[in-house]
N, C-alpha and C positions, 0 to 999 in steps of 0.2 A: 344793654340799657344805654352805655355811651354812644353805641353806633347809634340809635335811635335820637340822643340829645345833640348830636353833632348834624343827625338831617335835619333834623330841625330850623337846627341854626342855620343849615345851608337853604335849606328851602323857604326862609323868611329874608336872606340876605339877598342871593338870586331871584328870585321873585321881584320883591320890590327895586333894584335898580335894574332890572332887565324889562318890567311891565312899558316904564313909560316907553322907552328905546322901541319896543314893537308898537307900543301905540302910537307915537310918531306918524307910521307909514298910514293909519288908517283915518281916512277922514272923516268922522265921526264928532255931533259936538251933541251938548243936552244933556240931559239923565240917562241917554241912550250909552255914553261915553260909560257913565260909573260902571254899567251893566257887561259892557266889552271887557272895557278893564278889568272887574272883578275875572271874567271868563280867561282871559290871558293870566292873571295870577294862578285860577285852579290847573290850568295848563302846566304854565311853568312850575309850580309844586309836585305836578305826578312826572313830568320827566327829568325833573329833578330825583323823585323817586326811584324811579328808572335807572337813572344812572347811578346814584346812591347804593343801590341794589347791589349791581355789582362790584365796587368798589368797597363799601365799608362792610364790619363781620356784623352777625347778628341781626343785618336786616333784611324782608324778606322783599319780594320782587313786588309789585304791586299790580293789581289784576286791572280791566276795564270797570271793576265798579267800582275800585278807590277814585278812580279819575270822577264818575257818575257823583261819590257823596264829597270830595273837592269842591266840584261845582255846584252842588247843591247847597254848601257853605258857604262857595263865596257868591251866591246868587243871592243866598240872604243877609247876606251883611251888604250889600250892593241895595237891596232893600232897605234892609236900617241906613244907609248913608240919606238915603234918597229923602226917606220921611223925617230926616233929621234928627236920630235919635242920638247918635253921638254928641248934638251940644245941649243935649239934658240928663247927661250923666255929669259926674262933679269931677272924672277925669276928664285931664283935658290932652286930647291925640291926634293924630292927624288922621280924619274920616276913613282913609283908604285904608290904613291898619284893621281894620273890622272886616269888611273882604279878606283880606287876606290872612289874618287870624282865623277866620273861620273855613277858609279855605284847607289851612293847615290844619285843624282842629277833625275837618273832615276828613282828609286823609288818612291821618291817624286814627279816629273814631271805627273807621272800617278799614283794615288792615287784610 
């Protein structure tokens, strides 16, 4: 259960300072941008996984579909960014947290 609390943390810390730094190279602007981005977070979450894997106990290695329900999270929070749903909730976050929350969320949801 710690191994598992500590990917976590690793795969929400890596993720988010390592997304922009690859989106950088890619020249991409619009809504098309959020959609990238989120795709770069689900990325960066499963080889974080990956390496996680081996490295910490108790956690298991992560197949091609963890990567598939990653990105099928953060495609949808990449969605909610888009339609604005993030500034009709009464938290208030930084939009991208929703991709990649849910990126995370997918990861773990199919293990």
């Amino acid at each position: 259960m710690l191994g598992r609390l500590v990917l976590i943390l690793l795969q929400l810390a890596i993720a988010w300072f390592a997304a922009p730094q690859i989106l950088a190279y890619i020249g991409i602007g619009g809504d098309v941008r959020i959609f990238v981005h989120a795709t770069i977070f689900a990325i960066l979450v499963w080889v974080t996984g990956l390496v996680g894997a081996q490295v910490l106990k108790d956690v298991a290695t992560p197949s091609p579909n963890t990567l598939v329900w990653a990105l099928g999270g953060a495609l949808i929070g990449a969605a909610l960014v888009v339609f604005k749903v993030p500034a009709m909730l009464p938290l208030k976050f930084a939009p991208m947290f929703l991709p990649l929350g849910l990126a995370v969320l997918g990861y773990h949801a199919r293990r």
